[in-house]
C-alpha positions in Angstrom: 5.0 20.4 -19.8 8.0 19.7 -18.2 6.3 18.6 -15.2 4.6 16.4 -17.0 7.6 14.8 -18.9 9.1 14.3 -15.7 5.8 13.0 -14.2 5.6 10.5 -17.3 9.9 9.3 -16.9 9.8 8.7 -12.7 6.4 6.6 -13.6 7.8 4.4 -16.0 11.0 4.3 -14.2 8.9 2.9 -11.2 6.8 0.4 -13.3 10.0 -1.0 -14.9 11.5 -1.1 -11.3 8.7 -3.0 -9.6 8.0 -5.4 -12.3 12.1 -6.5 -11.6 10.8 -6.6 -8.1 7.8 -9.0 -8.4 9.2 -11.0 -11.2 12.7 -11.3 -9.1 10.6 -12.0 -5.5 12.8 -13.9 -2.9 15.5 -11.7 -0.6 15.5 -8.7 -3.5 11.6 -8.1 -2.8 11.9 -8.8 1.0 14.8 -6.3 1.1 12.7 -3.9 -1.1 9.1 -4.0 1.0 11.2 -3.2 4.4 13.4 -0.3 2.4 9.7 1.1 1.1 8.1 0.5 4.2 10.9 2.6 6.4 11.0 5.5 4.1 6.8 5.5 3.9 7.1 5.3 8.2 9.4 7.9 8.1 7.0 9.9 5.2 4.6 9.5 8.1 6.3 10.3 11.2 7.7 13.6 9.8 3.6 14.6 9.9 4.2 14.7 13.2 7.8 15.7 13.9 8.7 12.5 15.3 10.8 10.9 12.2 14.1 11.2 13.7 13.7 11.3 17.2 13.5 7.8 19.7 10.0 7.2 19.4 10.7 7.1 15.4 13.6 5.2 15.7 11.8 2.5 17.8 8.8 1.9 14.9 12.1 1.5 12.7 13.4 -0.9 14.1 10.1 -2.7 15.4 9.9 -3.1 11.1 13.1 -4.3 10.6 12.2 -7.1 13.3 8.8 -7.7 12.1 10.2 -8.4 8.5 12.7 -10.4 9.8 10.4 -12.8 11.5 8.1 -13.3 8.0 11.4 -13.9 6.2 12.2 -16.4 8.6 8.5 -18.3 9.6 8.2 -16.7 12.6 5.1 -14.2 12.0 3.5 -15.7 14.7 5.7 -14.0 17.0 4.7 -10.5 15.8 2.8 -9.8 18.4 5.3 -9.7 20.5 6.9 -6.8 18.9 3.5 -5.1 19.0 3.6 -5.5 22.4 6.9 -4.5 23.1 7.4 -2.0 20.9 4.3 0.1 23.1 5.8 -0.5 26.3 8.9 1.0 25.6 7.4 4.0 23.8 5.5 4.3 27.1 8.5 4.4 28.6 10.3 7.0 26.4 7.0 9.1 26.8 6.6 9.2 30.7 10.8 9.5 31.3 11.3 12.5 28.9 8.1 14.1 29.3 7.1 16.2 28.4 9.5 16.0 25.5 6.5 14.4 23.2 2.6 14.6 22.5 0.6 11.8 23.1 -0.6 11.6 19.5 3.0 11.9 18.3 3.6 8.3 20.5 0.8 6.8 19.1 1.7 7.9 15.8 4.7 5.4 15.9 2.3 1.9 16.0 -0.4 3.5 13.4 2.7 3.8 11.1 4.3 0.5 11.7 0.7 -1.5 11.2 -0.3 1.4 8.4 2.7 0.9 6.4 5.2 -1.6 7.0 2.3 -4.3 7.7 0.6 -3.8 5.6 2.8 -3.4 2.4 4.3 -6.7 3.8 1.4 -8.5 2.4 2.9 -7.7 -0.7 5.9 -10.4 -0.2 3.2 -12.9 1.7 1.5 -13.0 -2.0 4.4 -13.1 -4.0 5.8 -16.6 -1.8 1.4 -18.1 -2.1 1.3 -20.8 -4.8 0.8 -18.9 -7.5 1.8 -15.8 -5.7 4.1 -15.0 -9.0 1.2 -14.6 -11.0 -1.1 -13.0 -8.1 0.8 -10.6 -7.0 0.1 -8.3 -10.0 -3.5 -8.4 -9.0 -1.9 -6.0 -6.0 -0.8 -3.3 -8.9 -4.1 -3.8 -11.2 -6.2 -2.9 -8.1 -4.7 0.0 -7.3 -3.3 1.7 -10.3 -5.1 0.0 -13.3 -8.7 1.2 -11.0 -6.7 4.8 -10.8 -6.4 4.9 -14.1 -9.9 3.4 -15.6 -11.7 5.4 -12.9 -9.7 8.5 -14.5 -10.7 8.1 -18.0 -14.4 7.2 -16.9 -14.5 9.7 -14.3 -13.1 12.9 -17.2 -15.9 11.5 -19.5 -19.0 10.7 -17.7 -18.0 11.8 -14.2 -21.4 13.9 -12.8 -21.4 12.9 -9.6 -19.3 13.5 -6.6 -18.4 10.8 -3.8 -16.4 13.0 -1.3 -16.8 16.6 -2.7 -14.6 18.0 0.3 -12.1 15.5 0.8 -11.4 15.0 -3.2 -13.6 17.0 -5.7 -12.6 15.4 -8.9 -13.6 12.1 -7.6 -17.1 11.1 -9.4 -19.3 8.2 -8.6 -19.3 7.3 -12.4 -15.4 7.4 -12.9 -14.8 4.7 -9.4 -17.0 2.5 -11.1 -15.3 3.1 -14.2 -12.3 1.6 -12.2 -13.8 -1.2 -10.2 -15.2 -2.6 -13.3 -12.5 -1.8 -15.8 -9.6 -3.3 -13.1 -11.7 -6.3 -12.8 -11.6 -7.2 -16.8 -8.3 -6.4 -17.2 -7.3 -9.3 -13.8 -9.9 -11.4 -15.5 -8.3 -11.0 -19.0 -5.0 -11.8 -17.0 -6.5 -14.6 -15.4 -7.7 -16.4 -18.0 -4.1 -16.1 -20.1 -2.6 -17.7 -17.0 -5.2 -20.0 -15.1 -3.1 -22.9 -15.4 -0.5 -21.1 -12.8 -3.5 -20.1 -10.7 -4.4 -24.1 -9.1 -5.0 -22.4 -5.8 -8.0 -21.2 -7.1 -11.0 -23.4 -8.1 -12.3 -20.9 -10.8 -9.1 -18.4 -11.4 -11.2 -15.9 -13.6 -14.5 -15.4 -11.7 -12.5 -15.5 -8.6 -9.9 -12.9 -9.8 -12.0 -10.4 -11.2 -14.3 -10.3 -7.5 -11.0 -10.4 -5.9 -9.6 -7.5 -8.2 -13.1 -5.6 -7.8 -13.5 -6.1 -4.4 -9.6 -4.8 -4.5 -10.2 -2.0 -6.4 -13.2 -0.3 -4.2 -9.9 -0.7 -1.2 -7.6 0.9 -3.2 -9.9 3.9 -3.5 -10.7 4.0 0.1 -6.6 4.2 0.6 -6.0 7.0 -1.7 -8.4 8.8 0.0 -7.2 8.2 3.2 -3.7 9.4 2.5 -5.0 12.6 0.5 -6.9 13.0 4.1 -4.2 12.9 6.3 -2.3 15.3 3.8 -5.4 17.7 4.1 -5.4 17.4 8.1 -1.5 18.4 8.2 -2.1 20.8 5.2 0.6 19.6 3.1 0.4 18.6 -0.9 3.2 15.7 -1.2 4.4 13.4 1.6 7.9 13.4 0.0 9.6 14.2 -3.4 11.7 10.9 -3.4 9.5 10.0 -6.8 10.2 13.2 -9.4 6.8 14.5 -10.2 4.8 11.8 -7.8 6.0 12.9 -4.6 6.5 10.6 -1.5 6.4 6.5 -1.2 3.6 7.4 0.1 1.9 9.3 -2.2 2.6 6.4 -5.6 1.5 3.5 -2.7 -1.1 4.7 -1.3 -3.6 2.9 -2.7 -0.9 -0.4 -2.6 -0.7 0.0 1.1 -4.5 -0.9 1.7 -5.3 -3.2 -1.1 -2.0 -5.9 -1.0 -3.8 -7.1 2.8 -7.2 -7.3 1.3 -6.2 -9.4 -1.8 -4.3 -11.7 0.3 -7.2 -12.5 2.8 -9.6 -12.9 -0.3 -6.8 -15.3 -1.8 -6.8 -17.5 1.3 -10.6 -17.1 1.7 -11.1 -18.4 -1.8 -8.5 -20.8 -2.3 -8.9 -24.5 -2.3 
């Protein structure tokens, strides 16, 4: 019981924190994203014993740049800390080997596109015309689909979609989530479609965008519970009392904010 009282508190603690978050937007939510996204790289990097050590330090700071450049217009230049940033990890690999693994070096980019890019997309909807009102299509694909493919899956769940990788996953309970995620954007949607001009038809469009978001979502919470599986570990973290990790509570976030701002830009006009 206590587990789950404590469970239930760092939840609601976490919704009321993020809503301040997208509702605020601007330098607080910049400032937020990069702070989420070093803790998640570090959540990551510790896997593979690399989180305070040079190669860690470098897909730090290669964030910190990267952020800097979308809060300033430069994204286009990004590729240029891509670039760099694997240069001079090949040179902290060759002159202190054999200090590190190779997969421990190429940890460091897989975390820096993995997390920080990724959750980025998060502040690249928020600043979209309409991006105030979008961006919550980010959290109703991801934990609004978590939750409806829960209540589905507990009910009518027969049918297993990854038996080894997550057995209480059912076939009945992710469409329970696809579909319920989707009515609840499109319910959304239609009580604000005259903030949502960048879309031609702001319902139909957000309830493909939130379903098409949703099947994502459960791709990413899969992913992370497989990586947990590989390194046998249950939590990334225990930053979040009773969730775990960053990356444990944005797993599904990480995967789905890049996905909903592609269909957004696919679809606007």
């Amino acid at each position: 019981m206590g587990s789950f009282k404590t469970r239930t508190i760092s939840g609601i603690v976490l919704i009321v924190i993020m809503t301040v978050l997208l509702v605020a937007g601007g330098d607080l939510l910049f400032a937020a994203l990069l702070a989420i996204s070093c803790i998640g790289m570090y959540e990551l990097y510790k896997l593979t014993k690399i989180h305070r050590s040079v190669p860690g330090i470098l897909g730090y700071v290669a964030a910190a740049v990267y952020y800097i450049l979308i809060r300033t217009g430069h994204e286009e230049k990004s590729l240029a800390v891509f670039v760099t940033l694997l240069i001079c990890l090949m040179f902290a690999y060759v002159f202190t080997y054999p200090a590190f693994r190779a997969e421990q070096i190429m940890t460091v980019p897989f975390g820096l596109l993995y997390v920080a890019v990724m959750l980025s997309f998060i502040y690249r909807i928020r600043v979209l015309d309409g991006g105030k009102y979008l961006v919550w299509l980010v959290l109703g694909c991801s934990w609004a689909a978590d939750t409806c493919a829960y209540l589905v899956g507990v009910r009518f769940g027969r049918h297993k979609i990854t038996p080894k990788l997550s057995p209480k996953k059912s076939l009945e309970g992710a469409v329970g989530g696809v579909v319920g995620a989707a009515i609840i954007a499109m319910i959304f949607a239609f009580c604000v479609r005259e903030h949502l001009r960048i879309l031609a038809h702001p319902v139909l469009y957000v309830g493909l965008i939130t379903a098409c978001g949703a099947v994502v979502s459960m791709v990413g919470d899969l992913t992370a519970s497989g990586i947990k599986r590989n390194y046998g570990i249950k939590d990334y973290g225990t930053l979040i009392p009773g969730h775990g990790g960053i990356l444990d509570r944005f797993d599904s976030v990480i995967i789905t904010a890049p996905i909903i701002y592609a269909l957004v830009q696919l679809l606007a006009g």
